[in-house]
PDB file of N, CA, C and O in Angstrom:
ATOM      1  N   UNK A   1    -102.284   1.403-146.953  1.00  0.00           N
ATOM      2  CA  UNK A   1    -102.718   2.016-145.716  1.00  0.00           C
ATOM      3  C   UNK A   1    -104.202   2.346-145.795  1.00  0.00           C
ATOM      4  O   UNK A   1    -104.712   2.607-146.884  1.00  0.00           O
ATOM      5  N   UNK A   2    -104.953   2.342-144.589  1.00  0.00           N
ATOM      6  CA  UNK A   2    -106.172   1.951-144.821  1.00  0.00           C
ATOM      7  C   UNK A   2    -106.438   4.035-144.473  1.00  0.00           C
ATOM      8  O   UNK A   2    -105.685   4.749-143.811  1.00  0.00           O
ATOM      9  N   UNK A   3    -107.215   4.288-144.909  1.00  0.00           N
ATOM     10  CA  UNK A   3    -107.986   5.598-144.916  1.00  0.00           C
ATOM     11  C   UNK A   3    -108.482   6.387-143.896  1.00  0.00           C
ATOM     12  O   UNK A   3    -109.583   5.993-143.513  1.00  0.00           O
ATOM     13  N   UNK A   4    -107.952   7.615-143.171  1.00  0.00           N
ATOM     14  CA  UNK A   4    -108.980   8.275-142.443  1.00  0.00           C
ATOM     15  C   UNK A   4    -108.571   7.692-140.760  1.00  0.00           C
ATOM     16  O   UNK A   4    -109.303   8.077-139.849  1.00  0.00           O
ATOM     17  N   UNK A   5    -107.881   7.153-140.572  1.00  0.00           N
ATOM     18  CA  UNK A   5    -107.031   6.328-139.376  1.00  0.00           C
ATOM     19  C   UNK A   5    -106.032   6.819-138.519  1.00  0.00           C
ATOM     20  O   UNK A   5    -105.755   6.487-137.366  1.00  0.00           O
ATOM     21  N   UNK A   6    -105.348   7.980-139.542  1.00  0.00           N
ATOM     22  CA  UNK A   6    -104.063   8.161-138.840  1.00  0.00           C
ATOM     23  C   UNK A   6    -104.160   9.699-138.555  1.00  0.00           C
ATOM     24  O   UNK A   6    -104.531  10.286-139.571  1.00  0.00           O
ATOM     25  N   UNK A   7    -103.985  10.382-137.688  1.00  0.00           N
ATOM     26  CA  UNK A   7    -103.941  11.266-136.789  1.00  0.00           C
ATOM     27  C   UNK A   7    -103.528  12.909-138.119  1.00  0.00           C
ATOM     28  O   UNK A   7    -102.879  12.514-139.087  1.00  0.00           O
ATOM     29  N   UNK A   8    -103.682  13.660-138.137  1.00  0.00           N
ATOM     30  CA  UNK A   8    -103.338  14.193-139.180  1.00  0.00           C
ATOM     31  C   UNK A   8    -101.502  15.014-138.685  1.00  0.00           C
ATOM     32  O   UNK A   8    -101.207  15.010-137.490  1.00  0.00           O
ATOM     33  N   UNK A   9    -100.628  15.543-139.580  1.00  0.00           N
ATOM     34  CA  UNK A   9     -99.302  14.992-139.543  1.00  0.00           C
ATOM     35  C   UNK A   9     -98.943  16.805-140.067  1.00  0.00           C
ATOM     36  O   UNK A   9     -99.016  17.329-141.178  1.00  0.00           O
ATOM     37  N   UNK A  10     -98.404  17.586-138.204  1.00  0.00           N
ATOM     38  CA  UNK A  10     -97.997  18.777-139.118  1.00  0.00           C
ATOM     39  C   UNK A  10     -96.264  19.083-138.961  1.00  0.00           C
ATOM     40  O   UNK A  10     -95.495  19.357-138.040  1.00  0.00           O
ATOM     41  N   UNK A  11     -96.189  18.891-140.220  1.00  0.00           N
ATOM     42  CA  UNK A  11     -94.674  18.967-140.736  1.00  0.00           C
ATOM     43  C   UNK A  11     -94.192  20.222-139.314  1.00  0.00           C
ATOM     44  O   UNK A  11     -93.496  19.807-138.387  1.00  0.00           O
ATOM     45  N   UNK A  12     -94.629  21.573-139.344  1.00  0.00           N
ATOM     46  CA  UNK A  12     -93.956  22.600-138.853  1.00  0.00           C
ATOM     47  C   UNK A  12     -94.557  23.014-137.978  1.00  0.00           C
ATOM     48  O   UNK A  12     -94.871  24.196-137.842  1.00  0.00           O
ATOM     49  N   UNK A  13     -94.899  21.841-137.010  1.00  0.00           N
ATOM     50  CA  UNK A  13     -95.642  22.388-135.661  1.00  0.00           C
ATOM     51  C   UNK A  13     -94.014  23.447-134.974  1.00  0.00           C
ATOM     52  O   UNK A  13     -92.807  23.355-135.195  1.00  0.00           O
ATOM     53  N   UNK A  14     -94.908  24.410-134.065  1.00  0.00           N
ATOM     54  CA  UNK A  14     -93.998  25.298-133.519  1.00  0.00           C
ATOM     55  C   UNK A  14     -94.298  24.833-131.667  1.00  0.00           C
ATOM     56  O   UNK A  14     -95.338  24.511-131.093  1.00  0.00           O
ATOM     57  N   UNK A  15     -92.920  24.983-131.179  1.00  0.00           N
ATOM     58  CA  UNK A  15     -92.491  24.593-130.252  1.00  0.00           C
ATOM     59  C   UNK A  15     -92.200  25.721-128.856  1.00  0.00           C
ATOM     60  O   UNK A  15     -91.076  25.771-128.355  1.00  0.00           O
ATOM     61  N   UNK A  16     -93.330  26.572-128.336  1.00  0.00           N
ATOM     62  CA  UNK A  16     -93.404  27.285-127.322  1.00  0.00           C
ATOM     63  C   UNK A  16     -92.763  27.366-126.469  1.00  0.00           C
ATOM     64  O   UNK A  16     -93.095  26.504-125.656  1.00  0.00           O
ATOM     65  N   UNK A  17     -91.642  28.170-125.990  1.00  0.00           N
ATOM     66  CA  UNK A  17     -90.913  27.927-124.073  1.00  0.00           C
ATOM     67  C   UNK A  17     -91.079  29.060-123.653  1.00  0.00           C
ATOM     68  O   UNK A  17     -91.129  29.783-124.648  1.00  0.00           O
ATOM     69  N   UNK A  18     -91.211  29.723-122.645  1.00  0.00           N
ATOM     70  CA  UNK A  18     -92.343  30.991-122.210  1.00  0.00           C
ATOM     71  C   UNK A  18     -92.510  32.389-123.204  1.00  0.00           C
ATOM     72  O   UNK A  18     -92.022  33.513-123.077  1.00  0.00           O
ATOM     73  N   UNK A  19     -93.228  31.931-124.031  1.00  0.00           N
ATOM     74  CA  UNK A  19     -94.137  32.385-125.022  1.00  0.00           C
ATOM     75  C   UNK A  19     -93.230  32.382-126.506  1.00  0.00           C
ATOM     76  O   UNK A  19     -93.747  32.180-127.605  1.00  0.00           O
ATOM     77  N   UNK A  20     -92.224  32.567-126.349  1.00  0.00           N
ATOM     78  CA  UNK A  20     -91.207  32.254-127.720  1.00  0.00           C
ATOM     79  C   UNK A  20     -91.050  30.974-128.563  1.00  0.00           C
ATOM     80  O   UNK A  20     -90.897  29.865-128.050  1.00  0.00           O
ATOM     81  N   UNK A  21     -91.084  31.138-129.532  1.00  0.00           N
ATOM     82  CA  UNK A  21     -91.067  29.881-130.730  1.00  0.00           C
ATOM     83  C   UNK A  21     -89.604  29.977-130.381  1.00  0.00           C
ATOM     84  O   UNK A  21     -88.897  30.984-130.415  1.00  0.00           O
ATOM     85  N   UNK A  22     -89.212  28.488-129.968  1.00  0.00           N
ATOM     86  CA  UNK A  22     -87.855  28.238-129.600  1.00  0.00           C
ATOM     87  C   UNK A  22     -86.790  27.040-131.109  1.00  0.00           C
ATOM     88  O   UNK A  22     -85.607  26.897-131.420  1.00  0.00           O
ATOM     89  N   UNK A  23     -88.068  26.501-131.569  1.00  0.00           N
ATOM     90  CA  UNK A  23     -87.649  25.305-132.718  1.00  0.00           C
ATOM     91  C   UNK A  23     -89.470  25.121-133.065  1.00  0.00           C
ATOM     92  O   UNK A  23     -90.521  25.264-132.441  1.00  0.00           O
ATOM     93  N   UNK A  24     -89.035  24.722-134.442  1.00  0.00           N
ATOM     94  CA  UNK A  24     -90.219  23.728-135.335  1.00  0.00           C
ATOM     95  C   UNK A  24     -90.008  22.341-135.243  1.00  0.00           C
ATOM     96  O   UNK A  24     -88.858  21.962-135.466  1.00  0.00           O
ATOM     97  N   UNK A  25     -91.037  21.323-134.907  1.00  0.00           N
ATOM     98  CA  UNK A  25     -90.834  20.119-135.218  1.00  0.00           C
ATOM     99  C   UNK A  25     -92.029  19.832-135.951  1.00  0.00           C
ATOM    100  O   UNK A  25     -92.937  20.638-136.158  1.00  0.00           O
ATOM    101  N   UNK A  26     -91.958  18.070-136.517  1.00  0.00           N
ATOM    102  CA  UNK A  26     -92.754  17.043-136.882  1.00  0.00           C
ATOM    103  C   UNK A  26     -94.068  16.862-135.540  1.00  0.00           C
ATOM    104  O   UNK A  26     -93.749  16.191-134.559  1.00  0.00           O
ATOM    105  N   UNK A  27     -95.215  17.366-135.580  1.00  0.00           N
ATOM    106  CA  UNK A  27     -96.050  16.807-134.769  1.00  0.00           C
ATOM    107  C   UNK A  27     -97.460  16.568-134.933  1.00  0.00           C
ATOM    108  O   UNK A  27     -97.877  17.262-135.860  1.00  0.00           O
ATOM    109  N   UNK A  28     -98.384  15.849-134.394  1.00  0.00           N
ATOM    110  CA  UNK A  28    -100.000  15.966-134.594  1.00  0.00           C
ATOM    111  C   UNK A  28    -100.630  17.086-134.050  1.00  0.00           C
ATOM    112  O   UNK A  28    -101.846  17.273-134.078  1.00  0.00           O
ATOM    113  N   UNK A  29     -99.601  18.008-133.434  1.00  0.00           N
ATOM    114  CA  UNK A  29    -100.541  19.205-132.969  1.00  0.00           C
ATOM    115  C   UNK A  29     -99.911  20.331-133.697  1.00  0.00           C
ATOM    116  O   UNK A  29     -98.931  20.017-134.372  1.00  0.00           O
ATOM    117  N   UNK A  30    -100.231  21.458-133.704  1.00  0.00           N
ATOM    118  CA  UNK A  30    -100.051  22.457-134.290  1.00  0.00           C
ATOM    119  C   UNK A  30     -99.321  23.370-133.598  1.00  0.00           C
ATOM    120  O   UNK A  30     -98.841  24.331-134.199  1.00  0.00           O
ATOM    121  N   UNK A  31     -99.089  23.159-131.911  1.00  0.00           N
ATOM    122  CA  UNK A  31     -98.412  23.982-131.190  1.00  0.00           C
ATOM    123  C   UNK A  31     -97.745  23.373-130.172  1.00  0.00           C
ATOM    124  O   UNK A  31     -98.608  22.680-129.633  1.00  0.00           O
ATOM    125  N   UNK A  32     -96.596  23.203-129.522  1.00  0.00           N
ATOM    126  CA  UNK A  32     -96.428  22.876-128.558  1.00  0.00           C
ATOM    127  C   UNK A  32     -95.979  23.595-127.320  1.00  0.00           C
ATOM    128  O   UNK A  32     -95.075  24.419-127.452  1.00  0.00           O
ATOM    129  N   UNK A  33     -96.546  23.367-126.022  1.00  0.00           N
ATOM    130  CA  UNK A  33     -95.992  24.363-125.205  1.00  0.00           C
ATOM    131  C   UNK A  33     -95.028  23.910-123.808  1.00  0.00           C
ATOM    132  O   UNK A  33     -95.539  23.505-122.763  1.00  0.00           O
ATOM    133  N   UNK A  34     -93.877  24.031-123.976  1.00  0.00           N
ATOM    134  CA  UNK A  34     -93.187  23.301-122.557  1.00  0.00           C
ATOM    135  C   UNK A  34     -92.524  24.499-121.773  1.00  0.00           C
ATOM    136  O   UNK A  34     -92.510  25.730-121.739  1.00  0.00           O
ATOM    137  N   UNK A  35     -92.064  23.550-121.254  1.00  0.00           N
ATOM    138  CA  UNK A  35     -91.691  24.489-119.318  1.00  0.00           C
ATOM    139  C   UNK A  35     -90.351  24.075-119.387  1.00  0.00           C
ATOM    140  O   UNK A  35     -89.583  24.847-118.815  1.00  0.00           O
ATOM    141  N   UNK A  36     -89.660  22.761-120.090  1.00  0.00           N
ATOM    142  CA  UNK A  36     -87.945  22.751-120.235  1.00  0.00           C
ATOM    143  C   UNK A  36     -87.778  22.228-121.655  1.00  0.00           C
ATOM    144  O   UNK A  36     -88.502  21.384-122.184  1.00  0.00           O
ATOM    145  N   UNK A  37     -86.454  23.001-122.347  1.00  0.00           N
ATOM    146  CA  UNK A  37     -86.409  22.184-123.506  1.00  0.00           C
ATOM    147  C   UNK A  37     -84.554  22.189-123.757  1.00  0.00           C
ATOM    148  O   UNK A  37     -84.292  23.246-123.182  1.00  0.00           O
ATOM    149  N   UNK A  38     -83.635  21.821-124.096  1.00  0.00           N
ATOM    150  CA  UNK A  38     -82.658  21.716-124.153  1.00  0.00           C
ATOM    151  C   UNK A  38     -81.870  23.332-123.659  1.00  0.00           C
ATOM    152  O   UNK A  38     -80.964  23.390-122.828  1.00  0.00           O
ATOM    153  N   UNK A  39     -82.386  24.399-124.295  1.00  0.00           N
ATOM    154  CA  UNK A  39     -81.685  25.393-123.881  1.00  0.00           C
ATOM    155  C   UNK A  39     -81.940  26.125-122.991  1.00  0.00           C
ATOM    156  O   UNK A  39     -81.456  27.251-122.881  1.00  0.00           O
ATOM    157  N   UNK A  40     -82.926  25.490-122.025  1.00  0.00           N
ATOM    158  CA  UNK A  40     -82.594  25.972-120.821  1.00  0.00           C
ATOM    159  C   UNK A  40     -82.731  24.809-119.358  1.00  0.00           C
ATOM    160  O   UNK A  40     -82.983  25.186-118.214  1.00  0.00           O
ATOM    161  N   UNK A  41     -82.504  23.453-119.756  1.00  0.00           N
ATOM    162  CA  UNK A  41     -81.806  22.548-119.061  1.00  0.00           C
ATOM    163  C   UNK A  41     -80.422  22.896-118.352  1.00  0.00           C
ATOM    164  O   UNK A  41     -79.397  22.737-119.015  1.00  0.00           O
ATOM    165  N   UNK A  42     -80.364  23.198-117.500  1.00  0.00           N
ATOM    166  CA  UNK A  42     -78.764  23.308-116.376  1.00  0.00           C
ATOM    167  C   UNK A  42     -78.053  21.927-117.422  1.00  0.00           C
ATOM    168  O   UNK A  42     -77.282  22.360-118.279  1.00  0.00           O
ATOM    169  N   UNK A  43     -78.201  20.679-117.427  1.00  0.00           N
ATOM    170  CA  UNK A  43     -77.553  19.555-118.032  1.00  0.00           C
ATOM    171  C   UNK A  43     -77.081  20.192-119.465  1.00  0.00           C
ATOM    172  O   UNK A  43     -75.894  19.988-119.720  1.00  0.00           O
ATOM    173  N   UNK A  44     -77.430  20.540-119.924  1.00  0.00           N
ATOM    174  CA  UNK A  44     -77.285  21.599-121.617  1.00  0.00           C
ATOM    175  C   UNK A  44     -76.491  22.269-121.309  1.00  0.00           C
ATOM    176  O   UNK A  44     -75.270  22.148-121.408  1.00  0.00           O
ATOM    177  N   UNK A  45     -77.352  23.378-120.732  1.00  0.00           N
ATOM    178  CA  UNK A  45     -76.576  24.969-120.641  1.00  0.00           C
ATOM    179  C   UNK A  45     -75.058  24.695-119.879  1.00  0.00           C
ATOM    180  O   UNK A  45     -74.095  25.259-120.398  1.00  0.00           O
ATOM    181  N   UNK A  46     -74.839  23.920-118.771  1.00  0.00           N
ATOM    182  CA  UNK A  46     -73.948  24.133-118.157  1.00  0.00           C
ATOM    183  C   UNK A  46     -73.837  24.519-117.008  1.00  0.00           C
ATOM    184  O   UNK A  46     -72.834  24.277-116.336  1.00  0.00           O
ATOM    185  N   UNK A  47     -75.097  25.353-116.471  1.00  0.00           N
ATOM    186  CA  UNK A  47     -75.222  26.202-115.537  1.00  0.00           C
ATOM    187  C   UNK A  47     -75.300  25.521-114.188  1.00  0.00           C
ATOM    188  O   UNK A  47     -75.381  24.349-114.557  1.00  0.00           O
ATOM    189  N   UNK A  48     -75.321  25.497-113.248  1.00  0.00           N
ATOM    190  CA  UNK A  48     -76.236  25.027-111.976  1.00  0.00           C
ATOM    191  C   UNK A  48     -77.555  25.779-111.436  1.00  0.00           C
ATOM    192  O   UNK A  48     -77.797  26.985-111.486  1.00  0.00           O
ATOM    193  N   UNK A  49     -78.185  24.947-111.013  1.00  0.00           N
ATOM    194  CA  UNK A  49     -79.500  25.825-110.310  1.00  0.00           C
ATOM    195  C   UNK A  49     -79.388  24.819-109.212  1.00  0.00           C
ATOM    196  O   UNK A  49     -79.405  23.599-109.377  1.00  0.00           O
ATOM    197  N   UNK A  50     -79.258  25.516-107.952  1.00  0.00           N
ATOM    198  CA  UNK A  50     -80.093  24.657-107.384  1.00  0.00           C
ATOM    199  C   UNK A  50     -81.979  25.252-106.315  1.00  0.00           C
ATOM    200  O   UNK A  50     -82.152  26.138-105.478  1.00  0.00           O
ATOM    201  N   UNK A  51     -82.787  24.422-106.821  1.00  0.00           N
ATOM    202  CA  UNK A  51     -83.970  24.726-106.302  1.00  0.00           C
ATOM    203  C   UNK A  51     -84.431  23.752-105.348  1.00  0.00           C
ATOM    204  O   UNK A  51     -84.607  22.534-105.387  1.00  0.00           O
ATOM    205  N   UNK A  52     -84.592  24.757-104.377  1.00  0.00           N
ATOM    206  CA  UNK A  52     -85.335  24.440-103.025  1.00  0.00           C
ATOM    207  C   UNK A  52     -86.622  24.523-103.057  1.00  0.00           C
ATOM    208  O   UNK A  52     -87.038  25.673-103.196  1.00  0.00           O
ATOM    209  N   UNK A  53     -87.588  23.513-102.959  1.00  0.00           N
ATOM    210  CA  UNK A  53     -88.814  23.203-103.103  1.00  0.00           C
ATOM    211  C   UNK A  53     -89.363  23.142-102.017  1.00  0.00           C
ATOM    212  O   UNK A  53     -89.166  22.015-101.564  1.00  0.00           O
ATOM    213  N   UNK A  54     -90.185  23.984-101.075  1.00  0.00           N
ATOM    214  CA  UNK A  54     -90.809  23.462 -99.929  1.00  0.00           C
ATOM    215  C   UNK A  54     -89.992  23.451 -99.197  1.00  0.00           C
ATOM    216  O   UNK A  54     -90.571  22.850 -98.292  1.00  0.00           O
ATOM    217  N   UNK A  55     -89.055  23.644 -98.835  1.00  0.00           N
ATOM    218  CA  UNK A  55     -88.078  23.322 -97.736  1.00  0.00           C
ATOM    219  C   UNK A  55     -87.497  22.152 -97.352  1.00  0.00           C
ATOM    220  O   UNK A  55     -87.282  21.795 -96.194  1.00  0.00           O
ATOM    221  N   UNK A  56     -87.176  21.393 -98.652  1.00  0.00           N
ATOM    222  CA  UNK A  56     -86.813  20.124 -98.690  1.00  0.00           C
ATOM    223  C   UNK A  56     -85.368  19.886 -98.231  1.00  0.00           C
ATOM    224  O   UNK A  56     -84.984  18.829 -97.731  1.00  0.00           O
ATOM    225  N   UNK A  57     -84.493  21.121 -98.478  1.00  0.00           N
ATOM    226  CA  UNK A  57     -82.867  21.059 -97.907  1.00  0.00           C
ATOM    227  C   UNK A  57     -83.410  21.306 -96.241  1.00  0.00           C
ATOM    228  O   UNK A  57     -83.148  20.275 -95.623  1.00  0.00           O
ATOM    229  N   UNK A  58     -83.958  22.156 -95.494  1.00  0.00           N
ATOM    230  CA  UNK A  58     -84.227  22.411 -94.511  1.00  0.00           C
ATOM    231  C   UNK A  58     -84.825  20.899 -93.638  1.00  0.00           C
ATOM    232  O   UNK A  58     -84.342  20.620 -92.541  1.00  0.00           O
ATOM    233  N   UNK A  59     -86.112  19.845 -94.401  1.00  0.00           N
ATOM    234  CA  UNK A  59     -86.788  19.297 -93.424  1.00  0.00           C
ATOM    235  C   UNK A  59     -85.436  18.228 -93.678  1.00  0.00           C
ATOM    236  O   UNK A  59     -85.249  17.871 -92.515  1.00  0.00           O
ATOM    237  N   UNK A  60     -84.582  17.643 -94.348  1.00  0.00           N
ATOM    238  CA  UNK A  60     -83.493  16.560 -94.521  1.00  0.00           C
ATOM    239  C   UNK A  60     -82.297  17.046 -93.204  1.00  0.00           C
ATOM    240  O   UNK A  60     -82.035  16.470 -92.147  1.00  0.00           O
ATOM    241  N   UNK A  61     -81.846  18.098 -93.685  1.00  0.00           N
ATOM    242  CA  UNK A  61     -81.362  18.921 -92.418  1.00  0.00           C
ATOM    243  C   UNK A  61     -81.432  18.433 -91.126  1.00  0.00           C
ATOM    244  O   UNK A  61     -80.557  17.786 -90.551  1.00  0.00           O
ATOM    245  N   UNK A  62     -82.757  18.847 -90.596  1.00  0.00           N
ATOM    246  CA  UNK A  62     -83.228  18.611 -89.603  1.00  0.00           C
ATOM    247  C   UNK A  62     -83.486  17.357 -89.237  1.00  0.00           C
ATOM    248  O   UNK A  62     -82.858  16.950 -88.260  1.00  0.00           O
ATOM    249  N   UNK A  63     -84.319  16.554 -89.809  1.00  0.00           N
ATOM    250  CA  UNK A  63     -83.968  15.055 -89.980  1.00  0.00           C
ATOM    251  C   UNK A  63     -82.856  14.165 -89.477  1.00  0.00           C
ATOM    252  O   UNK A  63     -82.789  13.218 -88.692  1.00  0.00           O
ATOM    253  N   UNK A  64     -81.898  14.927 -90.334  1.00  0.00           N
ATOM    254  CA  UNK A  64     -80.573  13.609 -89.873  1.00  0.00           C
ATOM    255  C   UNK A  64     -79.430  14.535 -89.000  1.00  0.00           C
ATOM    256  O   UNK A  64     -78.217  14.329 -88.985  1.00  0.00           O
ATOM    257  N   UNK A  65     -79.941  15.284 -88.500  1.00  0.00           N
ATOM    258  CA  UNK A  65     -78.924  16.427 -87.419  1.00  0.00           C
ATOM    259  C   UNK A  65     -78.487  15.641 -86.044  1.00  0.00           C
ATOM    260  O   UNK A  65     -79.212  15.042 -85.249  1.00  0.00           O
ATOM    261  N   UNK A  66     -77.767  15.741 -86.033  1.00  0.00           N
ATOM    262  CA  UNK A  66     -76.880  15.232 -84.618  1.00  0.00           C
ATOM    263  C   UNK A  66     -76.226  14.265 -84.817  1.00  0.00           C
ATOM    264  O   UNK A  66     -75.262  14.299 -85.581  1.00  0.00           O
ATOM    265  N   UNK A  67     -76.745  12.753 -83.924  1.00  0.00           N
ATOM    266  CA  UNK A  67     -76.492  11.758 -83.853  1.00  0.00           C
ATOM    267  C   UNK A  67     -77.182  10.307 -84.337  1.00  0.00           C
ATOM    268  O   UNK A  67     -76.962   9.133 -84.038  1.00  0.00           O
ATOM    269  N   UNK A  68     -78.215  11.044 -85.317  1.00  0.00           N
ATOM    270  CA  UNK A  68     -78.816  10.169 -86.734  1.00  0.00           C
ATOM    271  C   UNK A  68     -77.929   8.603 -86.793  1.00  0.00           C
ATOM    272  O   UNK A  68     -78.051   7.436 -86.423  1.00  0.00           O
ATOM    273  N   UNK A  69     -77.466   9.044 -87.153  1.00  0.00           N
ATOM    274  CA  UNK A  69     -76.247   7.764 -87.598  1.00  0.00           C
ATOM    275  C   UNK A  69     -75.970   7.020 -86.976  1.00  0.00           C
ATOM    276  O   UNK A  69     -75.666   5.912 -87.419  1.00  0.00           O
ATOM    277  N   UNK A  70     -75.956   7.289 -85.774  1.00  0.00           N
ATOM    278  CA  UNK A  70     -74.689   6.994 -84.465  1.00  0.00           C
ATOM    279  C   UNK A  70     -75.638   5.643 -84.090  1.00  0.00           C
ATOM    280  O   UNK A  70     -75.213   4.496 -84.226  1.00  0.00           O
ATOM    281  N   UNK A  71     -77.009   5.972 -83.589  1.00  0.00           N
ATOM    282  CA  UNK A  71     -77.555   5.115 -83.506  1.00  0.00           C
ATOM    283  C   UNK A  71     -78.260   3.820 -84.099  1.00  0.00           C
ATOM    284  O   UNK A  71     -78.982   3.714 -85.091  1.00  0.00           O
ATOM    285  N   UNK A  72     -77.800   2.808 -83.128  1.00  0.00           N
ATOM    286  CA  UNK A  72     -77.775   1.122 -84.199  1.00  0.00           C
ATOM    287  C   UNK A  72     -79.435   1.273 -84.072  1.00  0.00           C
ATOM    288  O   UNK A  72     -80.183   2.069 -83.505  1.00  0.00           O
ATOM    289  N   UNK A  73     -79.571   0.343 -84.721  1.00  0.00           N
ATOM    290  CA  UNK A  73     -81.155  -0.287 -85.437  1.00  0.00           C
ATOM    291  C   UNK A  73     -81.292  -1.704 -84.848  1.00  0.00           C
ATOM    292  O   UNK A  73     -80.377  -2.525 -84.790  1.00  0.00           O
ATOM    293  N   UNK A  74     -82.493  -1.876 -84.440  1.00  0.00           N
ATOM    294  CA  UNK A  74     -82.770  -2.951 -83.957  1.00  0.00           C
ATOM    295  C   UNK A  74     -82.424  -2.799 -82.227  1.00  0.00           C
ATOM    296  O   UNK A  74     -82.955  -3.667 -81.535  1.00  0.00           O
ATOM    297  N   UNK A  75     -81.916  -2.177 -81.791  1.00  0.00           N
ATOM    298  CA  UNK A  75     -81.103  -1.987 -80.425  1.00  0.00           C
ATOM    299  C   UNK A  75     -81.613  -0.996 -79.365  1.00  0.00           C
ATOM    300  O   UNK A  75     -81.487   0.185 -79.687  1.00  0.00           O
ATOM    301  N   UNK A  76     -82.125  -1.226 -78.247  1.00  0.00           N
ATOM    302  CA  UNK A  76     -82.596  -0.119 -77.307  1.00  0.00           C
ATOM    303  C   UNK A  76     -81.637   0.680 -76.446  1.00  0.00           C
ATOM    304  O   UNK A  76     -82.063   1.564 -75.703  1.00  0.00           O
TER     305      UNK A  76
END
């Protein structure tokens, strides 16, 4: 292996989820900081969330309300 090339290698980088060391891993950085990590994934935990972003259940809602469907395509 050629010298001075490869990224430097920290065995016990620590793994941040809002502000708590949650796990140590293998990484090139010394810290890592995330926003989801297995134990608090709904898919993991078990849990449900559901999040409404912007009013995205509301503008779909509204969108396809009434007779959406009913009407053919292509047809006046």
């Amino acid at each position: 292996m050629k010298d001075k090339i490869h990224p430097e290698y920290f065995p016990e980088a620590k793994v941040y989820f809002r502000g708590e060391v949650v796990m140590t891993v293998g990484a090139t950085v010394p810290e890592l900081h995330v926003e989801v990590w297995s134990g608090s994934h709904p898919f993991f935990t078990g849990q449900k969330a559901f999040i409404d972003a912007a009013g995205r259940v509301e503008r779909f809602q509204k969108k396809f309300a009434g007779d959406y469907f009913s009407k053919k395509k292509g047809k006046k």
